[in-house]
C-alpha positions, 0 to 999 in steps of 0.5 A: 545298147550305148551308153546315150541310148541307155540314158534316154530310156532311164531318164524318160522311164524315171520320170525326170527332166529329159534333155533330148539325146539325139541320135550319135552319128559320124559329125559331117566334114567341115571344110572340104567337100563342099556342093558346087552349087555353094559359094567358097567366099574365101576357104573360111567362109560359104555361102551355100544355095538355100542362102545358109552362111557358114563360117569355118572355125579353123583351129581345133576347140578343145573348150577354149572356145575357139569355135565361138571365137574364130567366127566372131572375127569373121562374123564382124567383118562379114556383117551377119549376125553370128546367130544367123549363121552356121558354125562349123569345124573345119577338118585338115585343110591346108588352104586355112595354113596352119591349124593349131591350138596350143601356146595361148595362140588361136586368136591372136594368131588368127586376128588379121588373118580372120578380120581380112577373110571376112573384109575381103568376102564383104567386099565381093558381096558389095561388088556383086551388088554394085554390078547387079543393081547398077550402083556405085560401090560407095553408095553401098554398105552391109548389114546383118546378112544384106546388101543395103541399096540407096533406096533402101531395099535390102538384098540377102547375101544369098542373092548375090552369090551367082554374081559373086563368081565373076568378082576376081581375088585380085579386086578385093586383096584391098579390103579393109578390117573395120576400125574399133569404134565400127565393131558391134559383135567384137567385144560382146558377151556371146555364148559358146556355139556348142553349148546347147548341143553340149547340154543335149549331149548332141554328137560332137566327139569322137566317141560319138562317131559311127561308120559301117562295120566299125569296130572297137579297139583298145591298145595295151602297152607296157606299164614299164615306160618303153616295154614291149609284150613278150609273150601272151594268151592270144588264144584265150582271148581270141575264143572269147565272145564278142572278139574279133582280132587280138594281135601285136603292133611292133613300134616304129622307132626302137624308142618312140617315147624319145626326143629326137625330131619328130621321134615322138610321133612314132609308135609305141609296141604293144597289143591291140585288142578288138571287139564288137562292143565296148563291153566286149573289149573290156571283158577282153582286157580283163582276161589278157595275161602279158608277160611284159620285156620291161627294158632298161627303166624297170628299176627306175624311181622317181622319189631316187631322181627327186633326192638325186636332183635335190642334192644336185641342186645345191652344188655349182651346176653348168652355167646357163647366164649371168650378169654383174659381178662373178665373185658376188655371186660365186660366194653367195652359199655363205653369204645368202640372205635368203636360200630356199629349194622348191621342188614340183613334180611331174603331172598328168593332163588328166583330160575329161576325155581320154584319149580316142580316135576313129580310124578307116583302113588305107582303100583306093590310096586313101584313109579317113581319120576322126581325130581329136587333135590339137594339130590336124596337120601334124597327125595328117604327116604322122598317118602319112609317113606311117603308111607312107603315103602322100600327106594329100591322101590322109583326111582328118575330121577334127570333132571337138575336144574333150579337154587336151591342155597340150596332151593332144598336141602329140598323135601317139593315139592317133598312130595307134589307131590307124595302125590297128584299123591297117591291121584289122583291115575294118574301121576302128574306133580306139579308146583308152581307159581312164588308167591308160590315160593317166599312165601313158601320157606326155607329162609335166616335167618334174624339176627342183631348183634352189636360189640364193639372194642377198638383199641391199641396204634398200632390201631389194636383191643385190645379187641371185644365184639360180640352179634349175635340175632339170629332167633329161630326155630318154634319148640324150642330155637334152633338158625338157624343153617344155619345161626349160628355164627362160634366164631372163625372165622376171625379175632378172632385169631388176637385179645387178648381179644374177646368175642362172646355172642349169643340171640335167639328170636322165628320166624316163618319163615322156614328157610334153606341153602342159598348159603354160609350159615351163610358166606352169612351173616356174612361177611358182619357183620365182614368185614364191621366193619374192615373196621370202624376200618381201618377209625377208626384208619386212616389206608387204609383199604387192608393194615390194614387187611394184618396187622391183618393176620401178627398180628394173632397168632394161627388160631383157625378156622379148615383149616384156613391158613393166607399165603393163605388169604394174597395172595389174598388180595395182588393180589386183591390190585395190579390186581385192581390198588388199590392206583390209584385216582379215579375221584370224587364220585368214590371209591373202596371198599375191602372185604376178607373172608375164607368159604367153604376151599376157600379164596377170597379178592375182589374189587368193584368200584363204583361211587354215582351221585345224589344219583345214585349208580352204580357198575363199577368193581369188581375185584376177586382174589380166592384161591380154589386150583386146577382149573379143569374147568376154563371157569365153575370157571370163571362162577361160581364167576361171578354169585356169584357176580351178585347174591349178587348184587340183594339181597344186593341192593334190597331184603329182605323178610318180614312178616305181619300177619304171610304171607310173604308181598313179591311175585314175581320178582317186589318185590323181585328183581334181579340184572337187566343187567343195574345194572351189572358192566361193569367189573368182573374181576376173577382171581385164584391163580395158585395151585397144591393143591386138588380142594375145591367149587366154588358155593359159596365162592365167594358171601360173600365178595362182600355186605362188599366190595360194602358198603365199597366202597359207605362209601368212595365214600360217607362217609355214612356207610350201616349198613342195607341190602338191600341198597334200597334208603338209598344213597338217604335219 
């Protein structure tokens, strides 16, 4: 029985409340395969023949909302009521262009592209009318799903469609967006489209799809990062009940966990075991004894690499950028104001749903693939090049996602899938366990950086020396890109003399995007130690940083605007009542960072009993220009928040033996309800500039502004992550 069906039958029988859980099935392709007797307006939006309108969500939704937001864009320009129309994930489909979402870019990379889709569908719509009813096409306008005449009559947009066809692209290439002041659904709070199928626990997700004569499958790798089984039971497993296939899958790269080009598409080796059923195939991994071929990382620690890098941190580094006066900075290991070493460490995505797929085996030069990806396209060449077969012959359905964070952004999962349902000859659908999950990511890097800063007459920085220990590829001396150090960033512009020095220390660990790459990290380095230099100096810290911003000379990071940074730590200081006393133990803490073209400043308030942390506010004030959503906006920075309230609290992935020590929930916690504030309290800035992300501006300032609070609540500063216990040592 499956786990729905089950919950049907218990609740009903209970007694309790029934929320309805429908029938699981494959969700239905979106995007391709449409009925000819439609009407494809533009390759985002259909009419179909019983006048159904359905707007194409093109970039993945992996709870950022983007299934909502998309639409909105079109709905707007098309002038139909997004209530009144059907929203559906498209597939791969290589008419749409680029299909992504990651790097906080689904709307604003989509806000002309979306806005003209739905002007130019409006506009064939109008020519349609005008050559049907004999009007002037000024004399016509749309509103909600009709074309309204000069007298009046309103006619369905489903009316229009068999004269739609004769309307040429070239006549509508000069549609125009609408104006803001035009905008009546942009700017609206709107729920998200799934969230009553959501509640229902309506099938939406991978794990929901059924095909005939589909099996289960799991794939067991090494825990030792780039093993490979050497021997085991196959025999054994293949006499127990319920299984059908037991085999080993060769990796397809020696080192398909490295960094090179496209390398980290390859596929890992390991065993694939495959059952009838869910229970079946985990009584199956009960029983697999592997004697694992741990390679070169076997001996490998992370608490060796934190100490080697510490070390490495103090010493002169490669140099990466300076500006102003070398012998300044050259003697600023004895001359230093301030000097200071954080360390973070490596993280794992921890996504509510691990990492699945459904695949079908190659037939007729073809294959099918129900991928919760981040990039559709990037997982059609992965199977493509897998099977050597034309990119045109791979489908992939994109159901929704359950979390990703960046994890799905690679297609390890993906491969691993197909590899097995080629194998077995059936469809399959892979899933990983929780422990498979955390232990086979691609994580956060860990990194340890020191800075040293002397301060002027003034008590502002003169001079800053910056070394970042960066982990190394397993394929080279490459540092981790997605958590590489951006020189120039904030505060570089305000300080005359400043240095950025970088060493790369090889680790084994694969890592990858994690939400706000490098942001996630680094501003808990650069806004904590403002805020050392504010103390330093015996300024209050949010003044001392709106100092900084007047300080500062030309910005030399891309697209960086101090009028827009000082905005928000001004609206932060007042909505939070800044200046007021707090009680004993209690005391607020401010950070500000620029990532992703979006500037956000933030408050937290905690108060430390006994040792006791607990966050009570937190106040964000976020400029990411124009607002379409603003229920899904608010959504968006209050998970941030939460978000990197678990990792800053409790998370940290480490390695013993080339394994990952971490395996689920109880080591590598989340933020429980009970750690959550009472309050998050988000604000935007009102604006008419183009829109910019949401998915991730809003996590970096909050570990800098959480730590800078328990240092003036407590007067010990956190320079580790997680906090863990250190209030309580």
């Amino acid at each position: 029985m499956e786990r729905r069906d089950f919950l049907r039958i218990a609740i009903a029988s209970g007694g309790a409340l029934v929320f309805g859980f429908g029938p699981a099935s494959a969700p239905a392709e979106s995007g391709a395969g449409a009925t000819p007797a439609g009407l494809d307006l533009t390759p985002f939006v259909r009419i179909e023949p019983d006048g159904a309108i359905v707007l194409f969500a093109k970039n993945p939704d992996m709870g950022q909302g983007v299934k909502t937001t998309l639409p909105m864009l079109l709905a707007e320009e098309l002038d139909v009521d997004l209530a009144a129309v059907r929203i559906e994930q498209a597939g791969f489909v290589p008419a749409m262009g680029e299909q992504l979402s990651g790097g906080s870019t689904s709307v604003s990379a989509n806000w002309d592209l979306l806005r003209q889709a739905g002007a130019s569908a409006r506009k064939t719509l109008l020519l349609a009318a005008a050559r049907t009813h004999g009007h002037d096409l000024t004399q016509l306008r749309t509103e909600s799903g009709h074309v309204l005449l000069p007298s009046g009559q309103r006619i369905p947009y489903a009316a229009l469609v068999s004269a739609a066809r004769s309307v040429q692209a070239e006549e509508v290439r000069d549609a125009a967006p609408k104006q803001p002041s035009d905008y009546r659904l942009i700017g609206r709070r709107v729920a998200g489209v799934d969230t009553d199928r959501i509640s229902r626990g309506a099938p939406l997700f991978a794990s929901d799809v059924r095909l005939e004569g589909m099996a289960i499958a799991s794939y067991v790798k090494c825990p030792t990062l780039g093993g490979r089984p050497r021997r085991w039971n196959r025999e054994q497993i293949l006499a127990l009940p319920g299984v059908i296939a037991a085999f080993e899958v060769a990796a397809s790269r020696q080192d398909p966990l490295s960094r090179d080009g496209e390398a980290r598409t390859g596929l890992e080796a390991g065993i694939a075991l495959v059952a009838t059923d869910t229970w079946r195939l985990l009584n199956a991994k009960r029983a697999l004894e592997v004697e694992w071929e741990r390679g070169a990382y076997a001996g490998f620690s992370s608490a060796a690499w934190l100490a080697q890098a510490t070390r490495a941190s103090l010493g002169p580094g490669e140099p990466v950028f300076s500006v102003g006066d070398s012998a300044r900075l050259a003697g600023l290991e004895q001359t230093a104001t301030v000097q200071a070493t954080y360390r973070y460490p490596a993280l794992a995505h921890a996504t509510m749903e691990p990492m699945s797929c459904v695949a079908t085996p190659l037939k007729e030069g073809r294959i099918e693939v129900w991928a919760p990806t981040q990039m559709p396209g990037r997982a059609a060449k992965a199977v493509s090049d897998h099977l050597g077969v034309p990119i045109e012959s791979v489908q992939i359905h994109v159901p929704r996602l359950g979390g990703a964070f960046g994890r799905r952004w690679d297609v390890d999962f993906v491969l691993e899938a197909v590899a097995i349902a080629q194998q077995a000859g059936r469809p399959v659908k892979l899933f990983w366990d929780r422990e498979q999950d955390i232990q086979h990511d691609f994580y956060r890097p860990a990194g340890v950086h020191t800075l040293r800063a002397v301060l002027g007459k003034d008590g502002l920085p003169e001079a800053w020396w910056h070394h970042f220990v960066a982990q190394g590829w397993r394929s080279g001396p490459d540092p981790a890109t997605f958590c590489d150090f951006w020189p120039q960033t904030w505060p570089a512009p305000a300080i005359p003399h400043y240095a950025v020095a970088r060493t790369v220390i090889d680790h084994p660990l694969p890592t990858g995007a994690y939400r706000s790459p490098g942001a996630n990290a680094h501003a808990f380095v650069l806004e904590s130690f403002i805020d050392e230099l504010a103390h330093a100096a015996g300024r209050d810290p949010l003044a001392y940083r709106l100092e900084l911003l007047e300080a500062a000379g030309t910005p030399m990071q891309t697209g960086f605007d101090r009028a827009r940074m000082r905005r928000v730590l001004e609206l932060a200081r007042d909505r939070s009542d800044w200046s007021r006393r707090r009680a004993e133990g209690a005391a607020l803490g401010v950070a500000a960072y620029f990532s992703h073209d979006g500037y956000v400043a933030e408050v937290v308030e905690v108060s430390v009993s006994a040792g006791a942390l607990r966050v009570e506010s937190v106040t964000v004030v976020a400029d990411v220009g124009l607002i379409v959503n603003p229920s899904g906006a608010e959504h968006q920075v209050q998970g941030s928040v939460v978000d990197a309230l678990g990792s800053t609290l409790a998370q940290a992935i480490t390695l013993e033996g080339g394994a990952v020590v971490q395996g689920n929930f109880h080591d590598v916690a989340p933020a429980r309800m009970t750690d959550v504030p009472k309050r998050i309290d988000v604000q935007f800035v009102p604006s008419t500039l183009r829109p910019t992300g949401l998915g991730e501006p809003a996590l970096p300032p909050f570990p800098p502004a959480l730590c800078n609070a328990l240092f003036a609540a407590t007067g010990r500063r956190v320079r580790d992550l997680p906090i863990g216990t250190q209030l309580q040592a």
